[in-house]
C-alpha positions as a Markdown table, in Angstrom:
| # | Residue | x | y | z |
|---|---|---|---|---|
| 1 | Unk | 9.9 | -21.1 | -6.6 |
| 2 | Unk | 6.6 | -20.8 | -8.2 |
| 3 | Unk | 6.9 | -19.6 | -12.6 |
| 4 | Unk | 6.5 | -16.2 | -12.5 |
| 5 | Unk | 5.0 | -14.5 | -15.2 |
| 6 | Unk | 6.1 | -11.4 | -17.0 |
| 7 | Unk | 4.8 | -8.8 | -19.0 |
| 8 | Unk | 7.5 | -7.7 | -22.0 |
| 9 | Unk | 5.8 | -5.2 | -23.5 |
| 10 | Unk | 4.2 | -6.2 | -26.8 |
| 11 | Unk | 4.8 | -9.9 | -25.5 |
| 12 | Unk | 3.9 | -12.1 | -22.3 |
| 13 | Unk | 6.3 | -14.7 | -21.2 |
| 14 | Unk | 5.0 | -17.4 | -18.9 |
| 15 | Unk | 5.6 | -20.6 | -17.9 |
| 16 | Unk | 5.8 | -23.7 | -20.6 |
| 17 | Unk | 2.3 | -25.5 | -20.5 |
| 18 | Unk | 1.2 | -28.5 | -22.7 |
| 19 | Unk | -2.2 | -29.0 | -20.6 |
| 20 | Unk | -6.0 | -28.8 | -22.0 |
| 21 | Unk | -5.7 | -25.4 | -22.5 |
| 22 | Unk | -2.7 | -24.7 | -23.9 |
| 23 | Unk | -0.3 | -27.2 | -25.3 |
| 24 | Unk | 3.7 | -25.4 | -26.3 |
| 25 | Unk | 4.8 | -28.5 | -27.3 |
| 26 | Unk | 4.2 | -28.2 | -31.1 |
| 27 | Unk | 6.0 | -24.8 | -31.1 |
| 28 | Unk | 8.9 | -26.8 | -29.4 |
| 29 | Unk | 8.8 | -28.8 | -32.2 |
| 30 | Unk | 9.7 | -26.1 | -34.2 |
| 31 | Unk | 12.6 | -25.2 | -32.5 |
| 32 | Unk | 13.7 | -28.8 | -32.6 |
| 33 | Unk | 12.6 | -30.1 | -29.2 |
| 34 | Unk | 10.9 | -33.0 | -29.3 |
| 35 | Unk | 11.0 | -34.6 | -25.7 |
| 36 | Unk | 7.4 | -35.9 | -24.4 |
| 37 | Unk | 8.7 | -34.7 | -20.9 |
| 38 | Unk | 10.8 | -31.3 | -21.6 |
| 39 | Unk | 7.3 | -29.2 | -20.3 |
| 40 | Unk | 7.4 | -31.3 | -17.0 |
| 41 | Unk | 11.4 | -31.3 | -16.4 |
| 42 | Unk | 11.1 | -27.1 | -17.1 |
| 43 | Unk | 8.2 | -27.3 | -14.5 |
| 44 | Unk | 10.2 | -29.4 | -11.8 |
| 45 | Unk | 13.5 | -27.2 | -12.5 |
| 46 | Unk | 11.5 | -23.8 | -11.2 |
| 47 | Unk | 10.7 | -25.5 | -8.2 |
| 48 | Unk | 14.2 | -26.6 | -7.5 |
| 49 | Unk | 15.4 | -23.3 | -8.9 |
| 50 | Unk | 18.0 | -25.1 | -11.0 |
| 51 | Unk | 16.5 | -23.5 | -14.1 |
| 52 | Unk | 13.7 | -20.5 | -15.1 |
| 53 | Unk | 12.1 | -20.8 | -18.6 |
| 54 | Unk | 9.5 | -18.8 | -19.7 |
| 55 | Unk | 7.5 | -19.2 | -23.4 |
| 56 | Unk | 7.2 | -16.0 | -25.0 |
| 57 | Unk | 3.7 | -15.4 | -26.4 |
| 58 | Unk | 1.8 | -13.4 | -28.4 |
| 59 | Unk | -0.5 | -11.7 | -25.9 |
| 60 | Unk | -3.9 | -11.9 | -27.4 |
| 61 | Unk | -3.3 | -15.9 | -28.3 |
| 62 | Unk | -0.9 | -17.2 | -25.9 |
| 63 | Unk | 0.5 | -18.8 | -28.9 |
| 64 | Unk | 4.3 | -19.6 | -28.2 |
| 65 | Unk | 7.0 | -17.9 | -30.5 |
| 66 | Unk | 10.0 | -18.4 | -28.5 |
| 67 | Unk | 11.7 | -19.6 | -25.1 |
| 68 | Unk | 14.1 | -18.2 | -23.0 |
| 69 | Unk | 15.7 | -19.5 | -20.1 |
| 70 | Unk | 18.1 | -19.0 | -17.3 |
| 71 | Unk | 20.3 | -21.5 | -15.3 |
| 72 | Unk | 22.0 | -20.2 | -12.6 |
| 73 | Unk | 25.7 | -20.4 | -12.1 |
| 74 | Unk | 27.6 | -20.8 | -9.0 |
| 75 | Unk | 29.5 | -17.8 | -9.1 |
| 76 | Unk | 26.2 | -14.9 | -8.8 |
| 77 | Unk | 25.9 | -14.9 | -12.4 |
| 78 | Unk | 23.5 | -16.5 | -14.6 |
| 79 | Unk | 23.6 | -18.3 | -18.3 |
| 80 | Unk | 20.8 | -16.5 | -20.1 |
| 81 | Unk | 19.4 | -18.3 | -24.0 |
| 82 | Unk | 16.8 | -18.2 | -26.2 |
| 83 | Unk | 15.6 | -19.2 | -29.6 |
| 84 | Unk | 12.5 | -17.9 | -31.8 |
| 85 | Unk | 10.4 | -19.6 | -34.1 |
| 86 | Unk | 11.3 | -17.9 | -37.5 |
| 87 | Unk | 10.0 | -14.1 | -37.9 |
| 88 | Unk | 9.6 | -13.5 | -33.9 |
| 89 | Unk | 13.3 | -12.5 | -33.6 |
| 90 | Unk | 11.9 | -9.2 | -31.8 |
| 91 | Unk | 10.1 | -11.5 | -29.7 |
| 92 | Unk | 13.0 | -13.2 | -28.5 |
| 93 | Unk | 15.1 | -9.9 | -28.1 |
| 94 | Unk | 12.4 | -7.7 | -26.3 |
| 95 | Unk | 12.1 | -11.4 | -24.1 |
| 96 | Unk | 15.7 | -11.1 | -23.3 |
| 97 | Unk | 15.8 | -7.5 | -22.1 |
| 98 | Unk | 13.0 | -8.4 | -19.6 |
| 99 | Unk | 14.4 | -11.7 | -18.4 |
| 100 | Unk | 18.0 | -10.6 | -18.0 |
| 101 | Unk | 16.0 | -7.5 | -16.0 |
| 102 | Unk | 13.9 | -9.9 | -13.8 |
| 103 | Unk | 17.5 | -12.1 | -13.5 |
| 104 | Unk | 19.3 | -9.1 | -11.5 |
| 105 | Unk | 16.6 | -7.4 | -10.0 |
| 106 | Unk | 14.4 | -10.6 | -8.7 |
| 107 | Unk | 16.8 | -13.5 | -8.5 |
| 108 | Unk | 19.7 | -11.0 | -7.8 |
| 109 | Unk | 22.1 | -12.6 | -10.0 |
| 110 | Unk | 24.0 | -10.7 | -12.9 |
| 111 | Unk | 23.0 | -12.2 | -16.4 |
| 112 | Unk | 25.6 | -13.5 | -19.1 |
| 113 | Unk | 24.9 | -15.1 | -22.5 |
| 114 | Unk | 25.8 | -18.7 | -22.4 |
């Protein structure tokens, strides 16, 4: 599967990118992730559908405030977790209303905190 982007109301979640346009890995940093490959093994995990992450972003800079992601289970349900840089706590909670939305209604799985 392809990253699909999503539209959270006052935020835009898309895929991680660390490219000459935009680069998430210093806002990983901030939430402790440090890995040179974590942006490619998220990549490679949407198009083996073993995990969806999505960068929340402010819409106007695409500058990342949180992640989310979602790892399937084998039992029709699906972890759901997030963190936030510190003051984008909305961020992260108006992210997880969308993504546990897009979890059961696209990917047709029912959405559980980890």
């Amino acid at each position: 599967m392809e990253p699909i982007e999503i539209n959270a109301g006052g935020w835009y979640l898309r895929a991680l990118r660390a490219d000459e346009r935009i680069d998430d890995r210093p806002a990983l940093a901030d939430g402790g992730i440090t890995d040179p490959d974590y942006v490619d093994r998220r990549t490679a995990e949407w198009g083996d559908e073993t995990h969806f992450s999505w960068a929340v972003c402010v819409p106007t800079t695409a500058e990342m405030v949180a992640e989310i992601g979602v790892t399937p289970g084998s039992d029709g349900t699906a972890a759901v977790v997030g963190w936030a840089r510190a003051g984008y706590d909305a961020a992260l909670s108006d992210g997880l209303d969308s993504v546990r939305r897009f979890t059961a209604g696209a990917l047709g799985l029912e959405p559980r905190d980890a």
